[in-house]
ZAVODO-847385 format. One record per atom (N, C-alpha, C, O): y, x, z; residue in one letter. Coordinates in steps of 0.2 Angstrom, whole numbers, plus 5000, padded with zeros to 4 digits. Each point is the difference from the previous one (the first is absolute). Example, Ala and Ser with C-alpha at 12.3 -4.5 7.8 and 13.67 -1.06 7.14 Angstrom:
residues 2
497250665039a 500649965000a 500650045000a 499950055003a 500649934993s 500650045001s 500549965003s 500650035001s 
This chain:
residues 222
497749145172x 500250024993x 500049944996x 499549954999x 501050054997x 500049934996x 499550034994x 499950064999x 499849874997x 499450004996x 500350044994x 500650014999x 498850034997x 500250054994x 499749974995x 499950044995x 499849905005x 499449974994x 500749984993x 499850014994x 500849985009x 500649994994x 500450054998x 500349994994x 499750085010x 500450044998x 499850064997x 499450035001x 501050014994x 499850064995x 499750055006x 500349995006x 499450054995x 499850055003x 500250084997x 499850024994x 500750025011x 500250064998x 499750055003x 499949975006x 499950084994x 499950075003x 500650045000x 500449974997x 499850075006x 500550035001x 499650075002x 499550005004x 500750034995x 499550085004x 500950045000x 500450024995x 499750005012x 500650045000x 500449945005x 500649994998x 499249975006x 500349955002x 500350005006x 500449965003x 499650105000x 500150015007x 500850004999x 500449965003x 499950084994x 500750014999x 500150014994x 499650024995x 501349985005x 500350024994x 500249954993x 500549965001x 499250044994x 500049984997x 499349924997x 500149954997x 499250095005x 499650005000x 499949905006x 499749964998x 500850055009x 500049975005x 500549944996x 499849944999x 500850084999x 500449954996x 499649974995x 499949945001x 499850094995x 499849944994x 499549975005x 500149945001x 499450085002x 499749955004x 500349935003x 499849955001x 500750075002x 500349935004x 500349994992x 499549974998x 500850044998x 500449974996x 499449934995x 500049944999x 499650105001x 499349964997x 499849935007x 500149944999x 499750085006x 500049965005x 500449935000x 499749945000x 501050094998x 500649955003x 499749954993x 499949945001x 500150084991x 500049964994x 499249984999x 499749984995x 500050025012x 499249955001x 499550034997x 499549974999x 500550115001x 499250014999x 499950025009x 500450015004x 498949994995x 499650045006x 499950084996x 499950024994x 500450025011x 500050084999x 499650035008x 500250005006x 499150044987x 499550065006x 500650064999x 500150024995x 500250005013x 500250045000x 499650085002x 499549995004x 500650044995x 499550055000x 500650075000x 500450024996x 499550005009x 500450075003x 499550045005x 499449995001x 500950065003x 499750035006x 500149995007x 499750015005x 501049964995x 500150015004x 500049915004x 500449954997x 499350045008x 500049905002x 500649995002x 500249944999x 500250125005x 500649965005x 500649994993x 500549965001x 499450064994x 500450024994x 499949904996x 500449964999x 498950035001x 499749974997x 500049925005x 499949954997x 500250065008x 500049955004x 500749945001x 500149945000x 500350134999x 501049995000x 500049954993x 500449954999x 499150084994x 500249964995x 499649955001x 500049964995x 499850025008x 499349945000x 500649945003x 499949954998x 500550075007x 500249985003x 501049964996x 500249944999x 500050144998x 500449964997x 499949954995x 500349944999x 499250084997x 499549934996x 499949935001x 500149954997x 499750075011x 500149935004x 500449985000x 499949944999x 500850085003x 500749995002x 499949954993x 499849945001x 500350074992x 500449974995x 499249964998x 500150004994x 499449985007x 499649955000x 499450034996x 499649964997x 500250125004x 499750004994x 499350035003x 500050015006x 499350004991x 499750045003x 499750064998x 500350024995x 499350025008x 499750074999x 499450015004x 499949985005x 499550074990x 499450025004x 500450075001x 500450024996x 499350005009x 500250065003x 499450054999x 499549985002x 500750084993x 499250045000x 500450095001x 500350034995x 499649985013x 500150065002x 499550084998x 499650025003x 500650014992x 499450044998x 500550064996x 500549994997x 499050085003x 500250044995x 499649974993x 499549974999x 501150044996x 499849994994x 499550064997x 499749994995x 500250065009x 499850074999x 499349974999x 499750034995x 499949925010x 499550015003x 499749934995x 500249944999x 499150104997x 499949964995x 499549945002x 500049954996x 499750065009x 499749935003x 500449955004x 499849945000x 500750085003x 500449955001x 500349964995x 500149945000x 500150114994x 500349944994x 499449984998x 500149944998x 499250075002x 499549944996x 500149935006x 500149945000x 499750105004x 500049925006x 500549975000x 500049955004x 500650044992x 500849975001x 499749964996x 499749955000x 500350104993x 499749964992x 499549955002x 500149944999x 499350075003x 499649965002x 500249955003x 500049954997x 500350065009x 500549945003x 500349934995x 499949945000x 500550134996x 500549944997x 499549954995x 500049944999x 499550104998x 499949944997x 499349945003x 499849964996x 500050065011x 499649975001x 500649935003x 499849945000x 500950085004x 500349945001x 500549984994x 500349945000x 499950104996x 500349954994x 499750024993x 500249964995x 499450075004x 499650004993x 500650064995x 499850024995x 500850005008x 500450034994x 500450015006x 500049995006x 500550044989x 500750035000x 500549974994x 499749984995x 501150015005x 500449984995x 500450065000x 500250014994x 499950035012x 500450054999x 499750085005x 500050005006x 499950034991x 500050095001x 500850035001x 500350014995x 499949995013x 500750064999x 499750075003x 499750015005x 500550054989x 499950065005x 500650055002x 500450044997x 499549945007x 500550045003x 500050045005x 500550005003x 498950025000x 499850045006x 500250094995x 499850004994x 500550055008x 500050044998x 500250075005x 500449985004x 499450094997x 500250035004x 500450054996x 499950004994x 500650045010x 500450064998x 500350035005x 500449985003x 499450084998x 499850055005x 500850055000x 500449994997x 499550055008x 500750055001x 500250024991x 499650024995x 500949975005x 500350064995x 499950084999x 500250035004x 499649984992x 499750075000x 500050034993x 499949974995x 500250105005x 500150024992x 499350004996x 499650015005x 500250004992x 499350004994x 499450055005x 499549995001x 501050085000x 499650045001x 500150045007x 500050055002x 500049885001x 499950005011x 499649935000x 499849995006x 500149964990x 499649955001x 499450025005x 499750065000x 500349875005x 499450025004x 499449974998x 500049954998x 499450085003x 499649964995x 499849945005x 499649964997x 500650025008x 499749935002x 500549964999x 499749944999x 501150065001x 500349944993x 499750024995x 499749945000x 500150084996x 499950004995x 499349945000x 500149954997x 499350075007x 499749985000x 500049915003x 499649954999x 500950045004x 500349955003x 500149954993x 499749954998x 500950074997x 500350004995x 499549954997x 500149945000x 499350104997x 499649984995x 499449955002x 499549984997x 500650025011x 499449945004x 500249945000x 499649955001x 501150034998x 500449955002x 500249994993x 499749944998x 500850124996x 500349954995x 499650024995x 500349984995x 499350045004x 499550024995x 499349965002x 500049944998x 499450095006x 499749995001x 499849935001x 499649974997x 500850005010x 499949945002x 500349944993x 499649954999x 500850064997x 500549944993x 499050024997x 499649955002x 500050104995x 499450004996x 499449975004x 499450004997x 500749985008x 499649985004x 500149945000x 499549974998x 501049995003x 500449955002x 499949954992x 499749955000x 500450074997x 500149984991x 499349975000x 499949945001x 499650104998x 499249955000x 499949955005x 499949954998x 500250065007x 500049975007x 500349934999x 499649955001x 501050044996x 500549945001x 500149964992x 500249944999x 499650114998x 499949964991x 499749955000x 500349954997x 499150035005x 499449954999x 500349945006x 499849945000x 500650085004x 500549955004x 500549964996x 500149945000x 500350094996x 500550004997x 499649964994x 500349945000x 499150064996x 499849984995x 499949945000x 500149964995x 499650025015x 499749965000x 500449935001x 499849954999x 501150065003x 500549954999x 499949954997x 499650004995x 500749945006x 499949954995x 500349994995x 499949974996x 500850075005x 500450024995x 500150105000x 499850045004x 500549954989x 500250115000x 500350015005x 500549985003x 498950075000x 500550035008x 500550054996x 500250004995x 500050055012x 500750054997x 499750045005x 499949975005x 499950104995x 500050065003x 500950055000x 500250034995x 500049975010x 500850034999x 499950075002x 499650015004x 500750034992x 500150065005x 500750024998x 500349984995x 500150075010x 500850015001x 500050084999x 499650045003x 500749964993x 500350084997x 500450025002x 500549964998x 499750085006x 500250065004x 500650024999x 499950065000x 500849934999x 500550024997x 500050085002x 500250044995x 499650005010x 500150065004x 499150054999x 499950055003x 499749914993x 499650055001x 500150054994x 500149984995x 499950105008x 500250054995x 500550035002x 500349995006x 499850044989x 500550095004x 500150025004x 499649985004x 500750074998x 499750085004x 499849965008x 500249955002x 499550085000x 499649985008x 499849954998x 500549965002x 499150004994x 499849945000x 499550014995x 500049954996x 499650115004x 499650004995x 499349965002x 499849964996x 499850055012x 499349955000x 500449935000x 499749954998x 500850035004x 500049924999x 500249994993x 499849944999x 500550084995x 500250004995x 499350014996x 499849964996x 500050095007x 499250014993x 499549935003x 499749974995x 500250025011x 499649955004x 500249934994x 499549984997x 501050005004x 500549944998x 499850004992x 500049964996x 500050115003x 500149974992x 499350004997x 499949964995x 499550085009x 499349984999x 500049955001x 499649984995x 500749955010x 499849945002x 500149954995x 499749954999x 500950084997x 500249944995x 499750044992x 499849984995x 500350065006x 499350014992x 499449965002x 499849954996x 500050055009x 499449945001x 500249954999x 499849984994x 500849985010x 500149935002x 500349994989x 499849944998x 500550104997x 500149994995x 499649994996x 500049974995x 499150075008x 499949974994x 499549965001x 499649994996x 500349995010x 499849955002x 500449914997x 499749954997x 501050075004x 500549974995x 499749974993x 500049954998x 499750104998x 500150014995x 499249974996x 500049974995x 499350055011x 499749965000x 499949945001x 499549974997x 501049985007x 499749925001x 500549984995x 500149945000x 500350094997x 500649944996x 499749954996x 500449964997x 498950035002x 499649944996x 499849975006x 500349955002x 499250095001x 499549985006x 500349975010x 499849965004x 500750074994x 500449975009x 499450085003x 499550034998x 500849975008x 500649965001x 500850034998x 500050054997x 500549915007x 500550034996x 500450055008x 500149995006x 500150094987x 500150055005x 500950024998x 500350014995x 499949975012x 500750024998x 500250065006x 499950005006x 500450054989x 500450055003x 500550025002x 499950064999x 500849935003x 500649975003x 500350075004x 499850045004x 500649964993x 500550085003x 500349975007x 500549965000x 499350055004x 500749975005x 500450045002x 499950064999x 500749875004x 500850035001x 499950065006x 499550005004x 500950034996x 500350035005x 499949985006x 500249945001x 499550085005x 499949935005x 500250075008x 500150064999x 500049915006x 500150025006x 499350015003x 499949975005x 499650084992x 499549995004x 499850055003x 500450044999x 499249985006x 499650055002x 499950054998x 500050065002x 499749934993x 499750064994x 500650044998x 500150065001x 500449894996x 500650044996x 500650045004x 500450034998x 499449945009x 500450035005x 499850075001x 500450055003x 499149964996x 499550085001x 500550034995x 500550035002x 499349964990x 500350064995x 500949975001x 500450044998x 499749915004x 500750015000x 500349985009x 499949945002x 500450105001x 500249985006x 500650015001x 500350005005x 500050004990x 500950014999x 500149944999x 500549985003x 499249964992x 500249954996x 500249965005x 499949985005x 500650004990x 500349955004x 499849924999x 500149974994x 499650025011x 499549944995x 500249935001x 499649964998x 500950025005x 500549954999x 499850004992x 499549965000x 500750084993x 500149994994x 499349984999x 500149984994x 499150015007x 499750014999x 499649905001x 500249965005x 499450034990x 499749955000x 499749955007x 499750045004x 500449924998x 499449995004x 499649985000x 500149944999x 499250085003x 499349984999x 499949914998x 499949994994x 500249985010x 500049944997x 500249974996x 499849954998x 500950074999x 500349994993x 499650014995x 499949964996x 499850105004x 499750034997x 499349974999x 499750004995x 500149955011x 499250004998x 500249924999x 499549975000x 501150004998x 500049955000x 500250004991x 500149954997x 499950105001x 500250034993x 499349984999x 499849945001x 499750114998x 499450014999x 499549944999x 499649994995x 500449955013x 499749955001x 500349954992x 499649964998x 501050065000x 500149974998x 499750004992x 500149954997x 499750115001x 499650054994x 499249985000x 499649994995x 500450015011x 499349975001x 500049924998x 499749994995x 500649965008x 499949954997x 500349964997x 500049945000x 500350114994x 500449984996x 499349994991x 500249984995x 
């Protein structure tokens, strides 16, 4: 692995695919080191790899976000081999079958609030004192959902909007202090998730994930 003592350090949480996979290579390829963090390795392995391809590198950290000692040991990790973080992306998010309000199962449900509620209030204390510790103002990113909400999409809608009542006023508390929180509507994209609630679209018309995360990269270091 090429050395990290020169390059900004990102976290990525949601890294395995999608969106989450693009901004990671996309940061890669413009010279930071990015800890990838998803569930899945063989997911995580492919991106490590295309990373390679275009010169860049990546720590690879296979784990549920669910599981709350797993993220201290990452946290501990990162700061025992870089002292900080410059960049927090979240974008690990789950969204379960579509279902009307009152057929919800209760284990999406429960799903819903382990993943996009639970694990962002957990994650927030955990990675703040990383972000702080930068040597310049980090950026904590999180991406807003163009599709959470309306009918059948009530737990990932109510889930999502719990996540960013957090993430905003989290916002709303560092704008003296750092770090800096930015919340980011993304474009319309061809991904996995949106193929659930939409499986007619025709997704030709629809963004592509790395256009997209090469928007954002660029929000971040702009």
């Amino acid at each position: 692995m090429n050395t990290t003592s020169d390059k900004k350090i990102a976290l990525v949480t949601g890294a395995s695919r999608g969106l989450g996979a693009a901004l990671a290579e996309t940061l890669a390829a413009r010279g930071w080191h990015v800890v990838a963090l998803g569930r899945t390795m063989g997911a995580l392995e492919e991106l490590d790899d295309r990373i390679k391809s275009r010169g860049g590198s990546a720590t690879l950290a296979a784990m549920d976000i669910t599981k709350d000692d797993a993220i201290r040991h990452l946290c501990r990790d990162i700061h025992d081999r870089w002292g900080h973080l410059d960049l927090w992306a979240h974008t690990a998010i789950h969204a379960p079958p579509m279902s009307p309000a009152d057929h919800l199962a209760l284990k999406d449900w429960d799903k819903c609030v382990a993943i996009n509620i639970r694990a962002t209030g957990f994650l927030i204390p955990m990675v703040a004192p990383l972000l702080l510790a930068a040597p310049a103002r980090a950026t904590a990113l999180f991406v807003e959902d163009q599709i959470a909400g309306g009918k059948f999409m009530g737990a990932y809608g109510a889930s999502k909007s719990a996540q960013f009542s957090l993430a905003q006023a989290w916002q709303q508390e560092c704008v003296k202090t750092g770090p800096r929180v930015l919340i980011e509507r993304a474009a319309a994209m061809p991904t996995a998730l949106r193929a659930r609630f939409y499986p007619g679209e025709n997704r030709a018309t629809l963004t592509p994930c790395m256009q997209e995360a090469e928007r954002l990269a660029g929000l971040i270091e702009g």
